[in-house]
C-alpha positions as CSV (number, residue, x, y, z in Angstrom):
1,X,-8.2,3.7,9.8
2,X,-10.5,5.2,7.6
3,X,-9.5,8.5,5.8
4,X,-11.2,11.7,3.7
5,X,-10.6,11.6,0.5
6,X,-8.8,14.6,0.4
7,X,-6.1,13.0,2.9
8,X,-6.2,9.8,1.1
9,X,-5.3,11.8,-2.5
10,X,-1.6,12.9,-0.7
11,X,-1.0,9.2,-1.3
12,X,-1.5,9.0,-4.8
13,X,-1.5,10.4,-8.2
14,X,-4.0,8.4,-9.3
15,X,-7.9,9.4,-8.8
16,X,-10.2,8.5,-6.1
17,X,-13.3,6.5,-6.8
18,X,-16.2,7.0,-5.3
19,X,-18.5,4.2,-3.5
20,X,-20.6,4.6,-6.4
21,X,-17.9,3.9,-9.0
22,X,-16.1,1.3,-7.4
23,X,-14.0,-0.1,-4.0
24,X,-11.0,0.1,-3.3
25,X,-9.0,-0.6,0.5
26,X,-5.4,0.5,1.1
27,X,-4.0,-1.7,4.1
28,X,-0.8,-1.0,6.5
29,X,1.3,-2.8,8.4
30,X,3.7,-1.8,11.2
31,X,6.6,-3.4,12.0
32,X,9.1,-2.6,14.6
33,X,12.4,-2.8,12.4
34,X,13.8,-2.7,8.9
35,X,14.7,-6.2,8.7
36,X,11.1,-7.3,9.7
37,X,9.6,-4.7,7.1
38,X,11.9,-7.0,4.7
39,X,10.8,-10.3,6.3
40,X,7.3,-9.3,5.7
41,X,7.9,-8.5,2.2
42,X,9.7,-11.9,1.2
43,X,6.9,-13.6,2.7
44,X,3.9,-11.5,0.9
45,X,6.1,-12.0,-2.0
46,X,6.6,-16.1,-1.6
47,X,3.1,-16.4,-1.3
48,X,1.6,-14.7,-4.2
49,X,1.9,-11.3,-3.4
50,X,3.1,-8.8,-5.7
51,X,4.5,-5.1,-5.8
52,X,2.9,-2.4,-7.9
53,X,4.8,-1.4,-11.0
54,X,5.7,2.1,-10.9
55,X,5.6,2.9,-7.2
56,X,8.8,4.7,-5.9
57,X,11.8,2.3,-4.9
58,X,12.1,1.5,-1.8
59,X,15.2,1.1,-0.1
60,X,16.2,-2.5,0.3
């Protein structure tokens, strides 16, 4: 999906770059329950992946 950047802002406090000034790629998954959402994240998790300080909580 590929968003305007004044869409894309609603997501985050932090600024937009341009093309120009940088990259950046914000990727979604969908998954049909809670318990996969959580599946998903233990995985990402086990294999290097990380969580971004200062985001919201998320209900576990």
């Amino acid at each position: 999906m590929i968003l305007r950047n004044d869409y894309f802002a609603t997501f985050t406090d932090r600024p937009i770059v341009t093309p120009e000034a940088g990259i950046q790629v914000m990727t979604a998954l969908s998954r049909d329950s809670k318990e996969h959402v959580a599946q998903t994240r233990d995985l990402v998790l086990a294999n290097g992946g990380g969580e971004e300080e200062g985001w919201p909580a998320r209900e576990r």
